[in-house]
N, C-alpha and C positions, 0 to 999 in steps of 0.2 A: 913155839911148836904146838901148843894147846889147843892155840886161838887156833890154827892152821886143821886140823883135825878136827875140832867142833864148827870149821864152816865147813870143810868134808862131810862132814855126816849130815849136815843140814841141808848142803845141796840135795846130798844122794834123798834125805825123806823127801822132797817136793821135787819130783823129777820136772813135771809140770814148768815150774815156775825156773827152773834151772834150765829147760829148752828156751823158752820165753827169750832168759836172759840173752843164752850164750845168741841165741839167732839174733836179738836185738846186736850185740854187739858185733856182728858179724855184718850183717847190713849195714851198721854207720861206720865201719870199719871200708868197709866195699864201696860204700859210695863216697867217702873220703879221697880214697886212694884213685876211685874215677874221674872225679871232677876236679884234682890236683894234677892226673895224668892228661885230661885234657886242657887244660889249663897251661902246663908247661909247654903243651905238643903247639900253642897258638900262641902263646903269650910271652912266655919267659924265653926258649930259645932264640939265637940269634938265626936268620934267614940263611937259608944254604946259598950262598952267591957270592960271587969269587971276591967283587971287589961292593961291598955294600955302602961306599960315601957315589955312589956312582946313580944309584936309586935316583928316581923323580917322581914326586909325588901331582898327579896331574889335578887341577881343579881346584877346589877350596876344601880343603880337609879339617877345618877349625870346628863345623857344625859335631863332625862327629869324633873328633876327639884325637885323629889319629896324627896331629903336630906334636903332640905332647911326648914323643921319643926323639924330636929331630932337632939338631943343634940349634938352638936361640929357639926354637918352638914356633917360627913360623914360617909359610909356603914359599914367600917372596925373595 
């Protein structure tokens, strides 16, 4: 409880350096949480469509990667 009350006080003298901090963590906190949300919103969800083995994937999709979720992993 000591330690807890002597970074209390430490904060409060260097207000400065306690904005600094709490804003830095507020940003990488905010942009965590953005670039996880968009990330799931494209990547992790499965596609809203009734029956998904139903999908066709037209062309050659190997160059850019997008076999690598489809059974045996390839177009053919």
């Amino acid at each position: 409880m000591n330690d807890l009350n002597f970074a209390i006080r430490q904060l409060l003298k260097n207000p400065v350096i306690t904005g600094i901090a709490v804003l830095t963590l507020a940003l990488g906190i905010g942009a965590n949480t953005a670039i996880f949300s968009v990330m799931h919103a494209l990547m992790l969800r499965l596609l809203p469509v009734a029956d998904p083995s139903r999908l066709v994937l037209f062309g050659n999709g190997d160059s850019i990667g997008s076999t690598d979720g489809l059974p045996g992993g390839s177009t053919t």
